[in-house]
C-alpha positions in Angstrom: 0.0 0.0 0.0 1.2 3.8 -0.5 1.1 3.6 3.4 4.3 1.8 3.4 7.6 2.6 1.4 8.9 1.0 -1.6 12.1 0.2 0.2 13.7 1.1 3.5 16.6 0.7 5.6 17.5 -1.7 8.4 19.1 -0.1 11.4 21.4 -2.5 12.5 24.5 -1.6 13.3 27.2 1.7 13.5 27.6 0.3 10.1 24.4 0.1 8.7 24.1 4.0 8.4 24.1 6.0 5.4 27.2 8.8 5.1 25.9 12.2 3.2 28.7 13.8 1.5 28.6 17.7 1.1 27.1 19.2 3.8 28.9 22.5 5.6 28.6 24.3 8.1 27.5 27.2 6.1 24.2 25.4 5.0 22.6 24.8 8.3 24.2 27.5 10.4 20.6 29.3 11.3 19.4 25.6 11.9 17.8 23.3 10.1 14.5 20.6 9.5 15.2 16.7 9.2 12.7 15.1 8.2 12.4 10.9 8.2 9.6 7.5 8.3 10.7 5.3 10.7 9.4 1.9 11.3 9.8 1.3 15.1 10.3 -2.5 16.0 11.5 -2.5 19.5 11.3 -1.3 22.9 14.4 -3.0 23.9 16.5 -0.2 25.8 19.5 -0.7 25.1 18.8 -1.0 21.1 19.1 2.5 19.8 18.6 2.9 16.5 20.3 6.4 15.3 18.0 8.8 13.0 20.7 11.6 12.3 24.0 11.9 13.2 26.0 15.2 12.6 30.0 15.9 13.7 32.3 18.7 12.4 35.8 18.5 12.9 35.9 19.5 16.7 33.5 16.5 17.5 30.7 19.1 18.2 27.7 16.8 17.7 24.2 16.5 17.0 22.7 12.8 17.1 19.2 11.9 17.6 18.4 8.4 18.1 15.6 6.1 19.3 15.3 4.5 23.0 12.7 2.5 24.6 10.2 3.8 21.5 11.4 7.5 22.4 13.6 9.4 20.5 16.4 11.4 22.5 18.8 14.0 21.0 22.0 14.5 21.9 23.9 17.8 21.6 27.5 18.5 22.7 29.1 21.2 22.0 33.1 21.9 23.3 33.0 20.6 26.3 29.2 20.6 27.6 26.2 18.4 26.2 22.7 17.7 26.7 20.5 15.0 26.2 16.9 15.6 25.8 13.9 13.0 25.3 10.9 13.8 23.5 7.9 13.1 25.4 5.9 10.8 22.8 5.6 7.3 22.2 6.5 6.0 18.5 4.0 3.7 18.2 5.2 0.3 17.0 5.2 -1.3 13.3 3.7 1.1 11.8 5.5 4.1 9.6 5.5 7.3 11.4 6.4 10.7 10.1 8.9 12.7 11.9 10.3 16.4 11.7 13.2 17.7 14.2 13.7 21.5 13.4 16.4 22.9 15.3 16.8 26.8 15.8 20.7 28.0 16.0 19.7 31.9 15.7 20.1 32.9 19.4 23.6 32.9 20.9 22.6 32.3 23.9 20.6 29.1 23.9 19.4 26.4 21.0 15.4 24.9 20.4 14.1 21.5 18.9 10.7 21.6 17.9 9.9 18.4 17.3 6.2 17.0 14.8 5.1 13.8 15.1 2.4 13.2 11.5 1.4 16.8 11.7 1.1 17.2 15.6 4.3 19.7 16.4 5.0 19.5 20.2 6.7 22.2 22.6 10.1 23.6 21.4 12.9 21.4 23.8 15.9 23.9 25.2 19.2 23.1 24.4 23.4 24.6 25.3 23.2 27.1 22.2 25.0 25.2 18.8 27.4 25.9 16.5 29.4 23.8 14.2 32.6 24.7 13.1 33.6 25.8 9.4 33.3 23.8 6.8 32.4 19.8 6.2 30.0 18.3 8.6 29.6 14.3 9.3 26.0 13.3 8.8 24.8 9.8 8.8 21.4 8.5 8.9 20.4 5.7 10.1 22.5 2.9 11.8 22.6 2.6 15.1 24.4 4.4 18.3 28.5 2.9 18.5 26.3 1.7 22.2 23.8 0.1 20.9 23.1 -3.8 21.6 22.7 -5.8 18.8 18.9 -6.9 18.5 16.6 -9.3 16.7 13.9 -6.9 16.0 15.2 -4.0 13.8 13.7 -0.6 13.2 13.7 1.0 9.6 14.1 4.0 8.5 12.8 5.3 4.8 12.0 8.3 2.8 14.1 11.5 4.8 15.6 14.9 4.0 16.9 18.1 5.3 16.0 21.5 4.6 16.0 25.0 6.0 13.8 25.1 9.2 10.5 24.2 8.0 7.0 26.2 8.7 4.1 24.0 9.8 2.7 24.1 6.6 5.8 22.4 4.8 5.9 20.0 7.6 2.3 19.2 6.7 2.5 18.8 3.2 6.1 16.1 3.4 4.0 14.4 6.1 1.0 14.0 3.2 3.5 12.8 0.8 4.0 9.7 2.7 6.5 7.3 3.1 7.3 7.5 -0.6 7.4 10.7 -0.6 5.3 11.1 -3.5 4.6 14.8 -4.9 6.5 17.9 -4.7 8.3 19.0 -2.0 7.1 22.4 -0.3 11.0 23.5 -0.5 14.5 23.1 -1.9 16.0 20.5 0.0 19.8 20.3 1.6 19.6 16.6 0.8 15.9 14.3 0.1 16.0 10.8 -0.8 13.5 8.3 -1.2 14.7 4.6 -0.7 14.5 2.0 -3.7 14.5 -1.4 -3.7 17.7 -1.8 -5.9 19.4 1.2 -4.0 21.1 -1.4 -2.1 
């Protein structure tokens, strides 16, 4: 059914993720919207399937990843992080559409807002963020390098980045579907739709 993706990813291991080349500093330095489908198979703690993973070359890091059918985000910037767990269930085998905008502009603190189908919840306070110059590490998908190996995996499909998203935009990927069928509401950073023959 359209409800489901053509294809999707297994999070399985560190190894399982997907690297994106070519993203800098410079394109998400306001912030930025990821968007993702994930297929939530376990509530197995200490599996932790990773949704987005970003590093620059001082190991300042953004990675949001899945606990207990919560997701948490991680920020750490020089020496101080935070870890923050957004207060709603993923429900279980079943796709579920995702947005995590995060807001850089003020210098003295950073927000997630996180959107669950089209239901955005509270923006979530964060150390303020900011990468340094140039390339940034971003991986989706995979698992944390803590993770336990599991029997039930979670799966991640159609996902993108853009500049922070308005409600609207979040509402019209989040009618796309997993396939991400239509046009998308902006230019994106990166977008892609998983294939069956994509490996």
């Amino acid at each position: 059914t359209a409800k489901d993706p053509h294809a999707s990813i297994p999070m399985i291991d560190p190894k399982s993720a997907i690297e994106i080349t070519g993203l800098n500093k410079i394109d998400i330095e306001k912030g930025f919207t990821f968007v993702f489908w994930i297929l939530n198979d376990h509530a197995q703690s200490q599996y932790k399937p990773s949704c987005l993973f970003l590093q620059d070359s001082k190991m300042n890091t953004i990675n949001a990843f899945i606990s207990s059918s919560y997701i948490f985000c991680y920020e750490k910037i020089n020496e101080l992080n935070s870890t923050g767990k957004i207060d709603r269930l993923i429900p279980s085998n079943q796709w579920t559409f995702v947005a995590l905008t995060f807001d850089f502009k003020s210098p003295s603190i950073s927000y997630l807002i996180p959107t669950f189908g089209v239901h955005s919840m509270d923006p979530m306070e964060y150390i303020p963020m900011s990468f340094q110059p140039g390339p940034i590490t971003c991986k989706i998908g995979g698992t944390t390098e803590n993770s336990v190996k599991s029997d039930c995996i979670s799966q991640i499909a159609t996902f993108g980045m853009f500049n922070p998203l308005d409600q609207d935009s979040i509402t019209i990927l989040s009618q796309m579907g997993p396939r991400g069928i239509g046009t998308l509401p902006k230019q994106p950073l990166f977008y892609y739709t998983v294939n069956e023959n994509s490996g």
